[in-house]
FIPALO-921312 format. One line per field, with one value per atom (N, C-alpha, C): residue in three letters; x, y, z. Coordinates in nm, 2 decimals. Layout:
aa	ALA/... $
X	X/... $
Y	Y/... $
Z	Z/... $
END
This chain:
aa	UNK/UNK/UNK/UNK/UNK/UNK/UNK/UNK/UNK/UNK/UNK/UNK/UNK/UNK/UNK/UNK/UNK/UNK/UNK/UNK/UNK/UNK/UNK/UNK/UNK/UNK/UNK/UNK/UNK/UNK/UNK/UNK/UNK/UNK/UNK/UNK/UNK/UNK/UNK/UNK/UNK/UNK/UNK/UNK/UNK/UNK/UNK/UNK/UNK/UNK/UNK/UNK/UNK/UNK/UNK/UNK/UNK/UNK/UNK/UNK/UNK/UNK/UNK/UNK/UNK/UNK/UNK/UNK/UNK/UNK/UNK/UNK/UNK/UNK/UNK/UNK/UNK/UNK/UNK/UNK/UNK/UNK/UNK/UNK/UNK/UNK/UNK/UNK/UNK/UNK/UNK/UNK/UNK/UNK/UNK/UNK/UNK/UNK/UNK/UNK/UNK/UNK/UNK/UNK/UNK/UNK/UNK/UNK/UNK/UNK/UNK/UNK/UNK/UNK/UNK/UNK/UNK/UNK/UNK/UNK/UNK/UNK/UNK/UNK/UNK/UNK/UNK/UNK/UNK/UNK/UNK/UNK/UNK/UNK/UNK/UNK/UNK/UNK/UNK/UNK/UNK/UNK/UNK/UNK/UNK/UNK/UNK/UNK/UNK/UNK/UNK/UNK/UNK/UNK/UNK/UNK/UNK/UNK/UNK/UNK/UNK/UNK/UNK/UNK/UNK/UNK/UNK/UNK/UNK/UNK/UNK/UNK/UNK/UNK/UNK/UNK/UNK/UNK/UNK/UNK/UNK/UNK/UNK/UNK/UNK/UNK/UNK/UNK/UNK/UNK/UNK/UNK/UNK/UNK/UNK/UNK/UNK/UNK/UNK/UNK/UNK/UNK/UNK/UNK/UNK/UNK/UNK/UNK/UNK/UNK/UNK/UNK/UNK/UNK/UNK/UNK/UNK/UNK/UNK/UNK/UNK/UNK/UNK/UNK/UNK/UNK/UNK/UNK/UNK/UNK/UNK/UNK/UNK/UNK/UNK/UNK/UNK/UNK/UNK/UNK/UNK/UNK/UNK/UNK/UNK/UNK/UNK/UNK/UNK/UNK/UNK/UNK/UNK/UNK/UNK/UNK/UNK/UNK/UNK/UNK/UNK/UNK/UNK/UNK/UNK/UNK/UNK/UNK/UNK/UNK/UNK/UNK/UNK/UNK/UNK/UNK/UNK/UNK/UNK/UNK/UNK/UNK/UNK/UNK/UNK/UNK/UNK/UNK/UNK/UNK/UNK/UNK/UNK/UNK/UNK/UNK/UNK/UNK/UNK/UNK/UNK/UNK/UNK/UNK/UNK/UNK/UNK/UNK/UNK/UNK/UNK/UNK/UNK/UNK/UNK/UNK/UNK/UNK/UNK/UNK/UNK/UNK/UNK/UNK/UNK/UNK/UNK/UNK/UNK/UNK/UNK/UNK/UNK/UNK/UNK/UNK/UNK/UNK/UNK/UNK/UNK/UNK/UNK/UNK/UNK/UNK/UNK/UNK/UNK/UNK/UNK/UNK/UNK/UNK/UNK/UNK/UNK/UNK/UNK/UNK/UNK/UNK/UNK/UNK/UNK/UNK/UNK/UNK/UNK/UNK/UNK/UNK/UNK/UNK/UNK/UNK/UNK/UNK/UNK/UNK/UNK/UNK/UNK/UNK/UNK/UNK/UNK/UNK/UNK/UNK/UNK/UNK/UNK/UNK/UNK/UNK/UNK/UNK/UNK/UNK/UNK/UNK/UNK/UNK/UNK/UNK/UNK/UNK/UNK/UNK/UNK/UNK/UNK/UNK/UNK/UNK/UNK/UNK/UNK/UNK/UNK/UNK/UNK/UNK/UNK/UNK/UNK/UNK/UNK/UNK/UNK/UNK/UNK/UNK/UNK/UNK/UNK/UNK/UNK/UNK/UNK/UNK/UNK/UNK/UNK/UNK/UNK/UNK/UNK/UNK/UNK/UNK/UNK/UNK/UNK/UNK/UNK/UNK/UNK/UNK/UNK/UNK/UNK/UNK/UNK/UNK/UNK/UNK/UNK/UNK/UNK/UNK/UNK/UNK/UNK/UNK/UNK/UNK/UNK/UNK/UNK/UNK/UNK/UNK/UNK/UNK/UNK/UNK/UNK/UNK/UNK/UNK/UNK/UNK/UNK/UNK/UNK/UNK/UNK/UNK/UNK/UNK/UNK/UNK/UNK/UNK/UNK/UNK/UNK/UNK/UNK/UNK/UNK/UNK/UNK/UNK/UNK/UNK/UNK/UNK/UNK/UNK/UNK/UNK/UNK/UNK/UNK/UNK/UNK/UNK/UNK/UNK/UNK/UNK/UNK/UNK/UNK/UNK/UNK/UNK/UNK/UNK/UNK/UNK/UNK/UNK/UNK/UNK/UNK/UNK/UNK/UNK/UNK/UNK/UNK/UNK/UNK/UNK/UNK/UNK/UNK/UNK/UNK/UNK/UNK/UNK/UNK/UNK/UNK/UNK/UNK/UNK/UNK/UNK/UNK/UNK/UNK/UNK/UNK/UNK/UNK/UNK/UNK/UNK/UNK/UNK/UNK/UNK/UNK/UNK/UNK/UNK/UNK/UNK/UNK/UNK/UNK/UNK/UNK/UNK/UNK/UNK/UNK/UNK/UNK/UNK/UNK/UNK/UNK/UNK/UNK/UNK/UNK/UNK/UNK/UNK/UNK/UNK/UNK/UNK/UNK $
X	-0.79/-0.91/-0.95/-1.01/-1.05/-1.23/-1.25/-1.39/-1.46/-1.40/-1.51/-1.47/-1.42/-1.42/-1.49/-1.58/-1.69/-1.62/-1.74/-1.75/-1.76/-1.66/-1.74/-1.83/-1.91/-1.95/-1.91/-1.80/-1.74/-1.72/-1.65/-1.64/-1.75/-1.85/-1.96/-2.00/-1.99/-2.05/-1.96/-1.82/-1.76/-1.81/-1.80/-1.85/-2.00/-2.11/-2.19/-2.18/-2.11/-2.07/-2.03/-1.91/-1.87/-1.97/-2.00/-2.16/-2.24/-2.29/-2.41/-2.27/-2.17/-2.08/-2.09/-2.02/-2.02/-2.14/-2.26/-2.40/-2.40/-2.37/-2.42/-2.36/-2.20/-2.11/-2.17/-2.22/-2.26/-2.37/-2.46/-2.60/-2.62/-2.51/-2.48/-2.40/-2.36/-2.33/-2.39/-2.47/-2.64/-2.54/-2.51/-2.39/-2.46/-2.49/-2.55/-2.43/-2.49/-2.36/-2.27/-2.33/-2.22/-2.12/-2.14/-2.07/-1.97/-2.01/-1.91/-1.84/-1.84/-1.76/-1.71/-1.73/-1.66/-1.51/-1.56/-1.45/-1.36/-1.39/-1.30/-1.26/-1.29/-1.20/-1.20/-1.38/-1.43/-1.52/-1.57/-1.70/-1.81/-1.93/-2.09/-2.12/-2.08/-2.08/-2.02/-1.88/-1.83/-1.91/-1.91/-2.01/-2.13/-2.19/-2.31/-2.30/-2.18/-2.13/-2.10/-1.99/-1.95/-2.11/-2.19/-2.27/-2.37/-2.42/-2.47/-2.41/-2.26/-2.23/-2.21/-2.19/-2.19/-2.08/-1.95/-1.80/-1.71/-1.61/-1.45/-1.42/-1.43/-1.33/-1.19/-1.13/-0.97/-0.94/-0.81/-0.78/-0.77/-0.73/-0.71/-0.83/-0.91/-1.06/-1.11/-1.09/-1.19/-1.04/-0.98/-0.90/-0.95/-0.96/-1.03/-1.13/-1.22/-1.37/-1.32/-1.28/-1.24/-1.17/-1.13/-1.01/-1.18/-1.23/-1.30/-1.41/-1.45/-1.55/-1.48/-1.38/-1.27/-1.29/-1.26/-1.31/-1.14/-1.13/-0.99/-1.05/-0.98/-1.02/-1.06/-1.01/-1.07/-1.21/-1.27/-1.42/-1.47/-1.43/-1.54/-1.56/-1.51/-1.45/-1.51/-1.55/-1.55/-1.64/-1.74/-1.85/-1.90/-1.98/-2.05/-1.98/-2.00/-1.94/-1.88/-1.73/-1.63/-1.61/-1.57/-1.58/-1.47/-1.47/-1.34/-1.21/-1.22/-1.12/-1.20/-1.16/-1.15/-1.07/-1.13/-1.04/-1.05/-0.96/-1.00/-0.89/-0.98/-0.94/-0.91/-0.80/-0.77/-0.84/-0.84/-0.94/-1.06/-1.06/-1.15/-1.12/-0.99/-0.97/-1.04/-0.99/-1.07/-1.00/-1.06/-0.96/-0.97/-0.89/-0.92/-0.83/-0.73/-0.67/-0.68/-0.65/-0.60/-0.49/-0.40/-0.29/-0.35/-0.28/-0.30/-0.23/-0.13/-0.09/-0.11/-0.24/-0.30/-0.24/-0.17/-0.12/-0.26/-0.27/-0.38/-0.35/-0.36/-0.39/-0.48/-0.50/-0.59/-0.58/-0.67/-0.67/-0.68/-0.62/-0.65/-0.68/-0.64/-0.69/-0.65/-0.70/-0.72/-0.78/-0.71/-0.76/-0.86/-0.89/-1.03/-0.97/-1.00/-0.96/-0.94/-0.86/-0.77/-0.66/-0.55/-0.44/-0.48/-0.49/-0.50/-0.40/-0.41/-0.31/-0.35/-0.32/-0.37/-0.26/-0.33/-0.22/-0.29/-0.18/-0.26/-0.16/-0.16/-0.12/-0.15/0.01/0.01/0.09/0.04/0.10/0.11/0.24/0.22/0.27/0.20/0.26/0.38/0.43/0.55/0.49/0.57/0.51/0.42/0.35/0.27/0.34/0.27/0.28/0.17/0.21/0.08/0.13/0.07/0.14/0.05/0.10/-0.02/-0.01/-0.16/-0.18/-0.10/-0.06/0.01/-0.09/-0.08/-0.18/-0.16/-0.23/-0.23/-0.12/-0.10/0.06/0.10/0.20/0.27/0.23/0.20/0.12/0.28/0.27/0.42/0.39/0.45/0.45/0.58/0.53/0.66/0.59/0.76/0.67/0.81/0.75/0.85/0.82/0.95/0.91/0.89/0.81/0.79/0.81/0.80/0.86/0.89/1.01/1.02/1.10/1.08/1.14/1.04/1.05/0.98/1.03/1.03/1.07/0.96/0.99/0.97/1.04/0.94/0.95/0.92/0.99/0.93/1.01/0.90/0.97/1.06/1.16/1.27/1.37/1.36/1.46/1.37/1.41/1.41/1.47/1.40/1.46/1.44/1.52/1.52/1.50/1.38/1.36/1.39/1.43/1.45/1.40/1.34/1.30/1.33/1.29/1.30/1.33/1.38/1.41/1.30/1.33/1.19/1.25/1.11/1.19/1.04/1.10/0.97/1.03/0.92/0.89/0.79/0.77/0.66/0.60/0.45/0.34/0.29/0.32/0.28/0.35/0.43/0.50/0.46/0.47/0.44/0.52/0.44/0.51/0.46/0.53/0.44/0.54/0.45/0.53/0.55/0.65/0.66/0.70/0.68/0.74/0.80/0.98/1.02/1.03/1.07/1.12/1.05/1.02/1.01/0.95/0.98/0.82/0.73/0.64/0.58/0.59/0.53/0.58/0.54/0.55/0.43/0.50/0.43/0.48/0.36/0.42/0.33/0.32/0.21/0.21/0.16/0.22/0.16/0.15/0.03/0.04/-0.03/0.04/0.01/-0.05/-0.14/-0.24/-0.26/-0.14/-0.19/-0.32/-0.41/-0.52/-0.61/-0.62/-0.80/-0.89/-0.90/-1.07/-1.07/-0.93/-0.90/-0.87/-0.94/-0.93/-0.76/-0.72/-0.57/-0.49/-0.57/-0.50/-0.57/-0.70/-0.79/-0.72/-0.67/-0.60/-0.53/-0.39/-0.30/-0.28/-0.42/-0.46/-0.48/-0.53/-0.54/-0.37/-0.34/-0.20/-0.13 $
Y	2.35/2.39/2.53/2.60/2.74/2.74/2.81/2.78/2.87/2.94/2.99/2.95/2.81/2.73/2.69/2.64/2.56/2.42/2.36/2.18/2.13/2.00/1.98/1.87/1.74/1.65/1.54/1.50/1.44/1.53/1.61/1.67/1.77/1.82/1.78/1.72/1.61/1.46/1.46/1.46/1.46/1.55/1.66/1.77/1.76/1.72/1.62/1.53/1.46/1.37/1.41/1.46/1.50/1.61/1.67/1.76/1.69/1.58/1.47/1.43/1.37/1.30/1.39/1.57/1.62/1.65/1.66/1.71/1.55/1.45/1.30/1.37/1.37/1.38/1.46/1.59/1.71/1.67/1.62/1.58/1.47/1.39/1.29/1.31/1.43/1.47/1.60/1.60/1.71/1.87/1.86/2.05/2.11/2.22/2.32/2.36/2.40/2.48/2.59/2.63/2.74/2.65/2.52/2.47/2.49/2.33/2.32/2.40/2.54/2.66/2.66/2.70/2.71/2.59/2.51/2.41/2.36/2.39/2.35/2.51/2.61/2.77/2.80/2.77/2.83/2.88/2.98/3.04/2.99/3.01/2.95/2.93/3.03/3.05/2.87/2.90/2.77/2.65/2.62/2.51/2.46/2.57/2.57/2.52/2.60/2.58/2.42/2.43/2.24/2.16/2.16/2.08/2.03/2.18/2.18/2.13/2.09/2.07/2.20/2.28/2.44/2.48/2.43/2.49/2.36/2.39/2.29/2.33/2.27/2.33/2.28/2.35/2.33/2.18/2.14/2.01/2.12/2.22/2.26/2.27/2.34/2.28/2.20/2.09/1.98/1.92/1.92/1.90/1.95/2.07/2.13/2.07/2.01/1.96/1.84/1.81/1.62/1.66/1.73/1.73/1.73/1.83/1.89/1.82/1.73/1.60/1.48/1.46/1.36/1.24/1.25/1.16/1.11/1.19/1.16/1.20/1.26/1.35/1.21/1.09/0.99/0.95/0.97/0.96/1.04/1.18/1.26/1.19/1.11/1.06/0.90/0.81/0.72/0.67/0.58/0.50/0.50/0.57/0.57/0.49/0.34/0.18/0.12/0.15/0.09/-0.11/-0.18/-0.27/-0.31/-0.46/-0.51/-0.47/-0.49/-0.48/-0.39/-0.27/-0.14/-0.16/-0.23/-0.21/-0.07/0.02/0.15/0.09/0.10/0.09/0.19/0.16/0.30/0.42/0.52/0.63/0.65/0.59/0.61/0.71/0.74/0.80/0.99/1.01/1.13/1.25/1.32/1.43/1.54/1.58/1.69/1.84/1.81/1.94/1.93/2.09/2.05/2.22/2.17/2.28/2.41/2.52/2.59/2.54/2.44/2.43/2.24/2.20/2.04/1.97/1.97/1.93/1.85/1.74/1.71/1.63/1.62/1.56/1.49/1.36/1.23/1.21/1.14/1.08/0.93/0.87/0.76/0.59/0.64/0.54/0.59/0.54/0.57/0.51/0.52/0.44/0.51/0.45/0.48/0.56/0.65/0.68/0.57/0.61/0.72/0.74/0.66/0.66/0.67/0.76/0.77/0.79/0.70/0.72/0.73/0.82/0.89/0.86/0.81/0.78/0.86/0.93/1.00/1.03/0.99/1.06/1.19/1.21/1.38/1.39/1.47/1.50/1.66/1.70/1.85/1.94/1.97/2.05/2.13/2.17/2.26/2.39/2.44/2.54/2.56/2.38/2.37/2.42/2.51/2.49/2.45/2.38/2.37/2.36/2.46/2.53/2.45/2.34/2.36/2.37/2.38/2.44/2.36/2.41/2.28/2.19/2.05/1.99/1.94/1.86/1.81/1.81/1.83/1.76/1.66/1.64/1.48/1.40/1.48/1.44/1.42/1.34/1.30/1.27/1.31/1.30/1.20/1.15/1.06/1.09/1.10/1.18/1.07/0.96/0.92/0.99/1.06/1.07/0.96/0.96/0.82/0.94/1.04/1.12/1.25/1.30/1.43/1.48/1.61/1.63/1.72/1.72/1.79/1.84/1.96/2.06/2.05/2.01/2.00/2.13/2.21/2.31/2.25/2.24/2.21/2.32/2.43/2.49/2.60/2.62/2.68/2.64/2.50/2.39/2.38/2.33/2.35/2.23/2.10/2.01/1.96/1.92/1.89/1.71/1.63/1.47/1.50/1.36/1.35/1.20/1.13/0.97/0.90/0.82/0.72/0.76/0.92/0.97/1.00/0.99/1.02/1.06/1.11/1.25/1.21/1.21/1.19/1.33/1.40/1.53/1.58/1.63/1.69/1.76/1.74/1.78/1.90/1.92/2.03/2.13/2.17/2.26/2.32/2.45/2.49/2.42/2.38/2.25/2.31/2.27/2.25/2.14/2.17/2.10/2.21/2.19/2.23/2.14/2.21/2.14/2.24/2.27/2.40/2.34/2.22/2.19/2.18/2.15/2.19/2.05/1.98/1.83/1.81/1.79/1.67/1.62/1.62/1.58/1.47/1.35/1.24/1.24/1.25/1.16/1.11/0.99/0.96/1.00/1.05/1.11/1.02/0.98/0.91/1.01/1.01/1.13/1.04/1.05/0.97/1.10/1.07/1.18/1.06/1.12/1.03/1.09/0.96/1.01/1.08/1.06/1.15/1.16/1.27/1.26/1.22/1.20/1.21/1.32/1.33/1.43/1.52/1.42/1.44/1.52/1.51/1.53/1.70/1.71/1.84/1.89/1.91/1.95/2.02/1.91/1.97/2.06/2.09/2.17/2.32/2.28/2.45/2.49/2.40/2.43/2.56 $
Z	-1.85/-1.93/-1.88/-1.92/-1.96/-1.91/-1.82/-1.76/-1.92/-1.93/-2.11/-2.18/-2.21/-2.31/-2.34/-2.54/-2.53/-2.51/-2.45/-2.44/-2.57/-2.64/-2.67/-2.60/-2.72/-2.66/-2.53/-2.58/-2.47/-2.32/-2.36/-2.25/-2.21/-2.22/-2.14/-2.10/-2.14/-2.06/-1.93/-1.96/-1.84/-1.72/-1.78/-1.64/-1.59/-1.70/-1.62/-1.50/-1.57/-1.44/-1.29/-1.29/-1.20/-1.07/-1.18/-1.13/-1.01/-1.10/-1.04/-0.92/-0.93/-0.84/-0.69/-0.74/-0.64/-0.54/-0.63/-0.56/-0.49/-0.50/-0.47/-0.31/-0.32/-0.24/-0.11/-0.14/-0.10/-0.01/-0.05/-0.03/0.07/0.07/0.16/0.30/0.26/0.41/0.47/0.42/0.48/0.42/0.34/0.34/0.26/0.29/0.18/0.07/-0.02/-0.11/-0.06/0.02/0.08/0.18/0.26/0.33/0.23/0.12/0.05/0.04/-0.02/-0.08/0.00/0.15/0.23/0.30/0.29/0.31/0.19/0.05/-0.01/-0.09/-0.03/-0.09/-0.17/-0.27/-0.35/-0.35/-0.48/-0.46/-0.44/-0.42/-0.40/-0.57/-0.62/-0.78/-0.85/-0.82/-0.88/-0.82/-0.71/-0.64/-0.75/-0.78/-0.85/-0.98/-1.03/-1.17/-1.23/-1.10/-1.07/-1.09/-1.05/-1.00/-1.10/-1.16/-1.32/-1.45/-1.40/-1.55/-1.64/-1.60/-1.64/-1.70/-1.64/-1.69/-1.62/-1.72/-1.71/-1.64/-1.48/-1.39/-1.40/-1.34/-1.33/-1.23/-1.28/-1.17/-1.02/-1.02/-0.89/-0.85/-0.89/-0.82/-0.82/-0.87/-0.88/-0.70/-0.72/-0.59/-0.46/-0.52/-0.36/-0.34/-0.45/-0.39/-0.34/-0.39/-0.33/-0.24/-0.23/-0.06/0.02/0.05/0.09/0.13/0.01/0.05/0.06/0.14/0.18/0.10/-0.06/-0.11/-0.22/-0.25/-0.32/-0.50/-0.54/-0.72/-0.82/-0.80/-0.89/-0.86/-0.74/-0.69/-0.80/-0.81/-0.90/-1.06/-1.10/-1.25/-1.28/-1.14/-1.17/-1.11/-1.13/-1.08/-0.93/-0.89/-0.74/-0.68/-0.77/-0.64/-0.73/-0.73/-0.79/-0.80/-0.92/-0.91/-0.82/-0.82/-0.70/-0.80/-0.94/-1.08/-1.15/-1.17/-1.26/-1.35/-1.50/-1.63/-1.69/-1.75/-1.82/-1.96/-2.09/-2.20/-2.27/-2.37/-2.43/-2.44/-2.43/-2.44/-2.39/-2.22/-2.13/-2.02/-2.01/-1.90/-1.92/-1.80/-1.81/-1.82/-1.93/-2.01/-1.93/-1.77/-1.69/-1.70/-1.82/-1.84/-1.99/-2.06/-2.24/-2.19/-2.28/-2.30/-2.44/-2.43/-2.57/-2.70/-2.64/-2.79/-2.80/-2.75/-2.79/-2.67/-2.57/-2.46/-2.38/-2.34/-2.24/-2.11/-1.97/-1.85/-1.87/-1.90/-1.90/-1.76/-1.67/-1.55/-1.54/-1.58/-1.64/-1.52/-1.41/-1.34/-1.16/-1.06/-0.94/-0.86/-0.73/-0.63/-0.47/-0.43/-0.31/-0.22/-0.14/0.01/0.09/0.23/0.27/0.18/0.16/0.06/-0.12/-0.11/-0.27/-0.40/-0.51/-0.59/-0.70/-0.80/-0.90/-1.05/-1.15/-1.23/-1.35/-1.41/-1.50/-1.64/-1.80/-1.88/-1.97/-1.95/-2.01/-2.13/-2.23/-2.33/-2.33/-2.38/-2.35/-2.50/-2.57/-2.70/-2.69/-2.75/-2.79/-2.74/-2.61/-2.56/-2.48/-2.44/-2.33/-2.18/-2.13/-1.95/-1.88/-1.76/-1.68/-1.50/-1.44/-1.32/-1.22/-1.13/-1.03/-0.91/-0.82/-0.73/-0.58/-0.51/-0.41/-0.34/-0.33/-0.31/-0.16/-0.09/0.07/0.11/0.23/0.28/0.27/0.24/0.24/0.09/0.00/-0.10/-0.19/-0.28/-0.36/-0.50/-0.60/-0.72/-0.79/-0.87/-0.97/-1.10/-1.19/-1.35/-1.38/-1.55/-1.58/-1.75/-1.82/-1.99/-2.07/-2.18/-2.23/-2.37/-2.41/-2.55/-2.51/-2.55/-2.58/-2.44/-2.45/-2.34/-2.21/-2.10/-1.99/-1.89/-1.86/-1.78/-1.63/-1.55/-1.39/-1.31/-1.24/-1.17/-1.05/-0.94/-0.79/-0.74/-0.65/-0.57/-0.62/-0.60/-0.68/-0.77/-0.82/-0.88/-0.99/-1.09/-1.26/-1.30/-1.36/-1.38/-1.51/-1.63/-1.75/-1.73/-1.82/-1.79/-1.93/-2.02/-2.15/-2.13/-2.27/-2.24/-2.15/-2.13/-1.95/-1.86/-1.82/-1.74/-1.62/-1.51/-1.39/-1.24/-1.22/-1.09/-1.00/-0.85/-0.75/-0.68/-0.66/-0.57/-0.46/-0.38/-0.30/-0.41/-0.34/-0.44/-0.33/-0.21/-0.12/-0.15/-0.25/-0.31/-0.41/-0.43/-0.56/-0.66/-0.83/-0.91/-1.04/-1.11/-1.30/-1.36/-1.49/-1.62/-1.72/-1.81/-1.92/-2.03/-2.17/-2.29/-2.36/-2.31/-2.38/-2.51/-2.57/-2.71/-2.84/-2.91/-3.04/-3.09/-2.98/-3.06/-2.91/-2.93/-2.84/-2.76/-2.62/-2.51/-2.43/-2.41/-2.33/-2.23/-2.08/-2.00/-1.90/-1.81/-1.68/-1.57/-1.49/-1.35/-1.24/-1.20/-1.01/-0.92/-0.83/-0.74/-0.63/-0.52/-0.41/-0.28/-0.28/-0.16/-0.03/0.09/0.19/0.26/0.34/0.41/0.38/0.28/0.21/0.31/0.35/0.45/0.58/0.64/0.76/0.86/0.99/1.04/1.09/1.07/1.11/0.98/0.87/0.74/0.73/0.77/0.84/0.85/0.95/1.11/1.00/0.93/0.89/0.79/0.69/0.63/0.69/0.78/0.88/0.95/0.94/1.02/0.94 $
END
């Protein structure tokens, strides 16, 4: 998403949310906004922005805040106090990217700290890219196609998936997706973030 993009309804609501989630997060561990900024390697500006409901942050930022408030990126999306069974029904998940040519990153379901796992469907238009930022160490991705075709960048390697096709990679690498072809692209994303919010996972951040 495009921080000067308009919202619409829905997705306002969403960035609402997350807003209230992060200020919850923030607030509970005595941090002023500049902490924040400071521990997750954004501006005081975005903090603010984030918090109001103000602009679509990017998944890479909404990452850094959840790194940052050792909480894991599905906390910001989903209920203060998660049930013991989290059902998410069609068209609940949470729409955290859109491409320029109709492509979207749904987040569609997730699990608690330390070990976090992130399941999320993507569709990517004809022409969609989506570049992301390298995420924790030891963090691991699995993408299976369910239509079309998808181009996987890890690193320096360039990988073509075509239907039921699937690739597990390091997610502490620079990574994307693409959809070079000429229809429509669906696939599934698992992203496994070991140790959310462990000091040892800190450490290895500064390393």
């Amino acid at each position: 998403m495009q921080y000067a993009a308009l919202m619409d309804e829905s997705t306002a609501a969403l960035a609402s949310a997350i807003g209230v989630r992060v200020r919850q997060e923030r607030q509970s561990r005595d941090w002023t906004l500049d902490q924040l900024a400071e521990a997750a390697g954004v501006s005081r500006r975005m903090v603010v922005n984030v918090e109001q409901g103000g602009v679509n942050p990017s998944v890479g930022t909404l990452l850094r805040l959840s790194d940052a408030l050792g909480v894991g990126l599905p906390a910001l999306v989903e209920p203060a106090q998660p049930a013991l069974v989290t059902v998410k029904r069609r068209g609940e998940g949470a729409a955290l990217w859109s491409g320029q040519f109709g492509g979207r990153g749904v987040l569609v379901a997730g699990t608690e700290p330390p070990d976090v796992i992130e399941l999320w469907d993507w569709t990517l238009g004809p022409g969609d890219r989506h570049t992301s930022e390298t995420h924790a160490p030891r963090t691991r991705e699995l993408v299976q196609v369910q239509q079309g075709t998808v181009t996987i960048d890890v690193a320096e390697q360039s990988i073509t998936l075509r239907v039921g096709d699937a690739v597990s990679f390091p997610g502490d690498v620079v990574h994307g997706y693409a959809n070079l072809g000429r229809r429509p692209a669906r696939f599934s994303l698992a992203v496994f973030e070991p140790g959310v919010g462990s000091p040892s996972r800190s450490q290895a951040d500064d390393d």
